[in-house]
C-alpha positions as CSV (number, residue, x, y, z in Angstrom):
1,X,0.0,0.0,0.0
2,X,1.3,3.1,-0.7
3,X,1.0,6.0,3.2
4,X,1.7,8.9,3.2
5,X,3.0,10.4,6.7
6,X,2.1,14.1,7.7
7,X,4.4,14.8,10.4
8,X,8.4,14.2,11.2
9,X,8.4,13.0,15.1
10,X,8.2,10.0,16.9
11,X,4.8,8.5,16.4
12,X,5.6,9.5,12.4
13,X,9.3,7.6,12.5
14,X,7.8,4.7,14.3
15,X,4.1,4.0,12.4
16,X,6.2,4.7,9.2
17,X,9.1,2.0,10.1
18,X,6.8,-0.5,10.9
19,X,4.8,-0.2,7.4
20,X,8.3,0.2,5.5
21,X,9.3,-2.7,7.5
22,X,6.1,-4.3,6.4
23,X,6.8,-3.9,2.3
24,X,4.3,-0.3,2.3
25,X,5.6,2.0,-0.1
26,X,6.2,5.2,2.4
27,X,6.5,9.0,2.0
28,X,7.1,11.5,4.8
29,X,5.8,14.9,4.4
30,X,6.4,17.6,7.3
31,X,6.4,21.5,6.5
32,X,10.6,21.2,6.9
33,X,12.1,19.7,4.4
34,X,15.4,18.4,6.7
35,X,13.0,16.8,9.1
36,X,11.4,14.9,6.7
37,X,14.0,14.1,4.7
38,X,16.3,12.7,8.2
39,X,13.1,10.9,9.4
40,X,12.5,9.1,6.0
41,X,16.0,8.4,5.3
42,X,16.0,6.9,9.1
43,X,13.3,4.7,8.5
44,X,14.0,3.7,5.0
45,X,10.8,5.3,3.5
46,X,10.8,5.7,-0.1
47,X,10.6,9.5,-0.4
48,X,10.2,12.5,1.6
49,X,8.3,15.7,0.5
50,X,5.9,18.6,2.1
51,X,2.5,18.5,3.7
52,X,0.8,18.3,0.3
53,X,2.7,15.7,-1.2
54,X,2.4,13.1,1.4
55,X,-1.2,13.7,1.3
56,X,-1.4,13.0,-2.1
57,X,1.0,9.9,-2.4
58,X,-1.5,7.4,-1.6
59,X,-4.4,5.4,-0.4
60,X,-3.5,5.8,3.1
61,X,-2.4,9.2,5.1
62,X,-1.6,9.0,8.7
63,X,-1.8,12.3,10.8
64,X,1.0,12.4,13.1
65,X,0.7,15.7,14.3
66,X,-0.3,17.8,16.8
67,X,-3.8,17.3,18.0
68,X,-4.7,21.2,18.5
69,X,-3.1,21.5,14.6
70,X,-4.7,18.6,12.9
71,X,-7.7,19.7,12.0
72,X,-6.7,22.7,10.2
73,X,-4.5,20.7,8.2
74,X,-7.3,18.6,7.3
75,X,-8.9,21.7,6.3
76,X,-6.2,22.8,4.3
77,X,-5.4,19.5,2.3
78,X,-9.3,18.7,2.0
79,X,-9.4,18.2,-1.6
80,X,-6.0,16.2,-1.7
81,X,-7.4,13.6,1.0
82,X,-10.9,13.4,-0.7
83,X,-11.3,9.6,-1.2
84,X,-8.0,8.4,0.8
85,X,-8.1,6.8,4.3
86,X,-6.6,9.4,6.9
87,X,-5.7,7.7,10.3
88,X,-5.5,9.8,13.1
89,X,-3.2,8.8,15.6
90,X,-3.5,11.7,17.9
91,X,-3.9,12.2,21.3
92,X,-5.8,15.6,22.4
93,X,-4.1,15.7,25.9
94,X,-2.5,18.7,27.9
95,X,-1.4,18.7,31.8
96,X,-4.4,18.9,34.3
97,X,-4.2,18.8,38.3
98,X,-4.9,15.5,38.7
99,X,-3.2,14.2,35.9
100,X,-3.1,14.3,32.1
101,X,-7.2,15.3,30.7
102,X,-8.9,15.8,27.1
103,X,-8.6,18.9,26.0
104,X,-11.7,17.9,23.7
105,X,-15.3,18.2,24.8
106,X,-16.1,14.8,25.4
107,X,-18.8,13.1,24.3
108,X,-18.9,12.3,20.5
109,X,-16.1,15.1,20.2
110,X,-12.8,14.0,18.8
111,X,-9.9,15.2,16.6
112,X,-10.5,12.0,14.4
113,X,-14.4,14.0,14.0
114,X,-13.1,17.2,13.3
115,X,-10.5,15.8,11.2
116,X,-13.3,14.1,9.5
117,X,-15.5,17.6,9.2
118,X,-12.6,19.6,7.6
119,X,-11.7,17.2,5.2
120,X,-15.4,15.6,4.3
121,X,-14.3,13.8,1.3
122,X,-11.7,11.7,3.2
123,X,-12.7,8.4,5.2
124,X,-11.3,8.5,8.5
125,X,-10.2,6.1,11.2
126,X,-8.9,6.5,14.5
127,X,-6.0,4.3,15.7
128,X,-2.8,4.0,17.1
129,X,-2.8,6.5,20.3
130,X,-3.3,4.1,23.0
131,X,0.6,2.5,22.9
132,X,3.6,4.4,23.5
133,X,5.3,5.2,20.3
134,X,8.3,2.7,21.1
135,X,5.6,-0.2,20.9
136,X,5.9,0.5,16.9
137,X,9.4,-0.2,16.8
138,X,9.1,-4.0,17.8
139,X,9.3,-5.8,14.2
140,X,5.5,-7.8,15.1
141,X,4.4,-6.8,18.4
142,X,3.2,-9.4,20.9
143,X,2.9,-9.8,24.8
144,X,2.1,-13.1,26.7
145,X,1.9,-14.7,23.9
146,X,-0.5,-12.9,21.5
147,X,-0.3,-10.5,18.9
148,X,-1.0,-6.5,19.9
149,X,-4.7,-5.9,19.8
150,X,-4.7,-2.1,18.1
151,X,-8.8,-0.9,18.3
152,X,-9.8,1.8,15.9
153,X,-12.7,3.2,14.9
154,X,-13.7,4.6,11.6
155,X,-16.0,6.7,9.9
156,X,-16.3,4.4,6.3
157,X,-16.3,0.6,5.5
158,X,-13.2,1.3,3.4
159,X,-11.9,3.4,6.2
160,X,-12.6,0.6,8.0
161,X,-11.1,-2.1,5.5
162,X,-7.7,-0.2,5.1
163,X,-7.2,0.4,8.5
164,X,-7.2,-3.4,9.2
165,X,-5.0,-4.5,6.4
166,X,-2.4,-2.0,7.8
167,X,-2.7,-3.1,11.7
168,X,-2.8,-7.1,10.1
169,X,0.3,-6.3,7.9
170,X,2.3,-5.1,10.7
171,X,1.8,-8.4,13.0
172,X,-0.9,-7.4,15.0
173,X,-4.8,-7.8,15.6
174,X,-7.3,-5.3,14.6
175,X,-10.1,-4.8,16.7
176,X,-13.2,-3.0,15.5
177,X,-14.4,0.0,18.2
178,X,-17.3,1.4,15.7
179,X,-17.7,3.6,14.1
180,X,-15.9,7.7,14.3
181,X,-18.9,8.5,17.1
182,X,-17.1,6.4,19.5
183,X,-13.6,7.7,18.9
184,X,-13.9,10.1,21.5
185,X,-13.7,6.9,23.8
186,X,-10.3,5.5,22.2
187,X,-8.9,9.1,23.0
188,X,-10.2,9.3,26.7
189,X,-8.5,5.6,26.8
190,X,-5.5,7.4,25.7
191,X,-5.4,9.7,28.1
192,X,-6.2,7.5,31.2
193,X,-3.6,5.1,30.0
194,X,-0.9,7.9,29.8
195,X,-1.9,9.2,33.6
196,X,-1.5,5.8,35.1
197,X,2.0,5.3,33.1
198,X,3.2,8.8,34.4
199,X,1.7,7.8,38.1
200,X,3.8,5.2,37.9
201,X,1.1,1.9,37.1
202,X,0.3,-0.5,34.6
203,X,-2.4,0.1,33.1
204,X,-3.4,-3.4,31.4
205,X,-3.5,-5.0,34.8
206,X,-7.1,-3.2,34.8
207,X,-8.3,-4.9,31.9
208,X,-8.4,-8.5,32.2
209,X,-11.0,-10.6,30.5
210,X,-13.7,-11.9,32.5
211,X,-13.3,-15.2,31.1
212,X,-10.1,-15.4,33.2
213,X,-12.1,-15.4,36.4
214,X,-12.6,-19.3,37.8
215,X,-16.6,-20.3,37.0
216,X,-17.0,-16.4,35.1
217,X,-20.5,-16.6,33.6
218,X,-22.0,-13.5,31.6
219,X,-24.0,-11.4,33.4
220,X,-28.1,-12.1,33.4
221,X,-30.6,-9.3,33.2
């Protein structure tokens, strides 16, 4: 598949090595041409280019940016993304009190919607924020003994469709969230995960399946 990358940093040199890695046909595009050029050549993309011309390059476009800037770069390459899959990788987070919070309203609100809003012509999918960036890096990412789940949620069937094929082709498990309503949710997850990191916990200790539990039945009404 041929991705293009919008963005130069860490999440951009670590999704993009993983789908070079995988055999994807990759251009980074950032707005300065030496950063996109060192974080291509570092990952072994095929090219390197601006904004525009990552957002043209392909079926795929991942936004690995920052979430306050996202949208209006959406807005601004709206007629190159009509008809691609964008994935939004971003996580809408800024210091709080108590910890990490959303620096969305909640709710249905997410980048991945306004992303989706400014750029209507685009299918988009939100994935990728929940693991650290150094999580991408493994060549086919598995813990205790099974491939990485990655949940997304997306706004199209093909949205939908690419967005598997990508997580699949990197050695790990898609799993289906629904549809871009709920990806509001996948960023709040973000956040909470990135709270109890910094605090110093694990935060897939909270999730275990209730099948583990000895004689777990489901629940009856």
């Amino acid at each position: 598949m041929r991705i293009g990358i919008l963005g130069t940093g860490s999440m951009a040199a670590a999704l993009g090595g993983a789908w070079t890695r995988a055999g994807h046909q990759v251009l980074v595009g950032g707005r300065n041409a030496a950063s996109a050029a060192a974080t291509a050549a570092r990952i072994g993309a095929a090219g390197h280019g601006g904004l525009a011309e990552a957002a043209a390059h392909g079926e795929a476009v991942l936004f690995a940016l920052p979430a306050d800037s996202a949208p209006a770069v959406a807005r601004e390459l709206a007629p190159l993304l009509a008809g691609r899959t964008v994935l939004d990788c971003t996580v809408p987070m800024a210091p709080g009190p108590d910890g990490p919070s959303l620096t969305t309203g909640g709710g249905t609100d997410s980048v991945a919607a306004r992303i989706a809003a400014a750029a209507p012509g685009a299918g988009v999918a939100k994935a990728f924020g929940i693991c650290h960036e150094s999580v991408w890096t493994l060549p086919r990412p598995a813990f205790e003994g099974a491939a990485l789940a990655v949940p997304f949620c997306a706004g199209t069937p093909v949205a939908a469709e690419v967005t598997a094929r990508l997580i699949a082709s990197m050695g790990c498990s898609p799993l289906p969230c629904g549809g871009l309503s709920r990806a509001a949710l996948l960023e709040a997850t973000a956040v909470l995960a990135v709270g109890v990191w910094w605090s110093g916990g694990e935060a897939r200790h909270a999730f275990p399946s209730p099948a583990l539990a000895p004689g777990a039945v489901d629940d009856e009404a």
